[in-house]
C-alpha positions as CSV (number, residue, x, y, z in Angstrom):
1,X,176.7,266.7,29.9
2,X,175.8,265.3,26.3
3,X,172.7,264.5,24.8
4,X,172.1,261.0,22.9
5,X,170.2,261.6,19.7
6,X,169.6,258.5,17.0
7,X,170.6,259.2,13.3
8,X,168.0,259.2,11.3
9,X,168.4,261.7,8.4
10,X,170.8,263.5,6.6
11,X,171.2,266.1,8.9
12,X,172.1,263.3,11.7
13,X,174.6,261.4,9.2
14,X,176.3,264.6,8.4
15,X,176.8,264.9,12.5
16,X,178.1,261.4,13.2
17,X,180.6,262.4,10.2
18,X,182.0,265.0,11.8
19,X,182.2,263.2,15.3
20,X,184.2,260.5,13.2
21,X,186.2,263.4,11.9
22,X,186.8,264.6,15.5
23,X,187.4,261.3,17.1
24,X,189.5,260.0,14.3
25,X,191.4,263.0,13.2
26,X,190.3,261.4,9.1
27,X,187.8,262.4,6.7
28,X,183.9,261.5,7.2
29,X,183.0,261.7,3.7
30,X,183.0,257.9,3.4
31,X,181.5,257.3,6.7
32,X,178.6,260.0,5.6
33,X,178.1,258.3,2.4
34,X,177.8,254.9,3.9
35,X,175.0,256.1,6.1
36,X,173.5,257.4,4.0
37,X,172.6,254.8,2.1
38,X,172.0,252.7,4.9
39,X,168.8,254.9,6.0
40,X,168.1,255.2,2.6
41,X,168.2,251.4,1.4
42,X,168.0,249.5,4.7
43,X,167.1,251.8,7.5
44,X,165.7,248.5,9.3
45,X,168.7,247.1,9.4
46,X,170.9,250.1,10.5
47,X,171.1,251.9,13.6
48,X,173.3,254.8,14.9
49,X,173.3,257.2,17.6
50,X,175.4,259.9,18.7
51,X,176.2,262.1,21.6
52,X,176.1,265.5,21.2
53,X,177.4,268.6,24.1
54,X,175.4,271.2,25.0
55,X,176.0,273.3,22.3
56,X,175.3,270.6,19.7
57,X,178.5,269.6,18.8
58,X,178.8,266.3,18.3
59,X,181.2,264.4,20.5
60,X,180.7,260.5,20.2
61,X,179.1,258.2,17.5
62,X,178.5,254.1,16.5
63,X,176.3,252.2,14.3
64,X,174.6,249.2,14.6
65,X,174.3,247.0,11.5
66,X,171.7,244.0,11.8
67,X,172.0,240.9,9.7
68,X,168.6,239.4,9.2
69,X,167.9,236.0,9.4
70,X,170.9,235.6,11.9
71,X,170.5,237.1,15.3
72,X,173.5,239.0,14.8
73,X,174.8,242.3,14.4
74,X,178.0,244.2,14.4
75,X,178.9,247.1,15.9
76,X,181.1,249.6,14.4
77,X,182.5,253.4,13.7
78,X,182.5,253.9,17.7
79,X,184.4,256.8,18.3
80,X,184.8,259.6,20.9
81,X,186.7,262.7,21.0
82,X,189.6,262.8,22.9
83,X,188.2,265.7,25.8
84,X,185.4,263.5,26.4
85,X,186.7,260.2,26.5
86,X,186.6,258.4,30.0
87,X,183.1,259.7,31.0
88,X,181.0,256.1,29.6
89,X,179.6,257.8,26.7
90,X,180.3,255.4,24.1
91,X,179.0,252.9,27.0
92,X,175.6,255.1,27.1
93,X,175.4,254.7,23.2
94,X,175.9,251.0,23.3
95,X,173.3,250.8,25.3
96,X,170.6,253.1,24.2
């Protein structure tokens, strides 16, 4: 099974990176630095949450970017890796 854990420091961003990495076979260093300043400059208006296996390694990720004043928000970044696709985990973060 996985665990869903929300992204809250650097620690967390550096995670979802490398689940972008996996998922996406590219680089996360402009994914990481984007987060970054999210939870550094905004971190009301940003959420993200990833899944990670038993032994921590992260296997799914998104974020969650609220516009305020509009009553919307766009989702974006969702990704799995490819052995764990098909088991509603990006579902699960969607809806945590």
């Amino acid at each position: 099974g996985v665990t869903l854990r929300p992204v809250t420091d650097a620690a967390g961003a550096e995670l979802m990176a490398r689940a972008h990495e996996r998922a996406f076979g590219t680089d996360g260093a402009r994914l990481l630095h984007q987060v970054l300043r999210r939870l550094e400059e905004a971190p009301e208006e940003f959420v993200a949450v990833m899944a990670v296996d038993g032994e921590g390694e992260p296997v799914c990720s998104g974020r969650m970017e609220l516009h305020p004043g509009t009553g919307f928000a766009g989702l974006w970044g969702g990704g799995t890796v490819a052995a764990w696709r098909g088991k509603g985990i990006y579902r699960a973060l969607v809806a945590h």
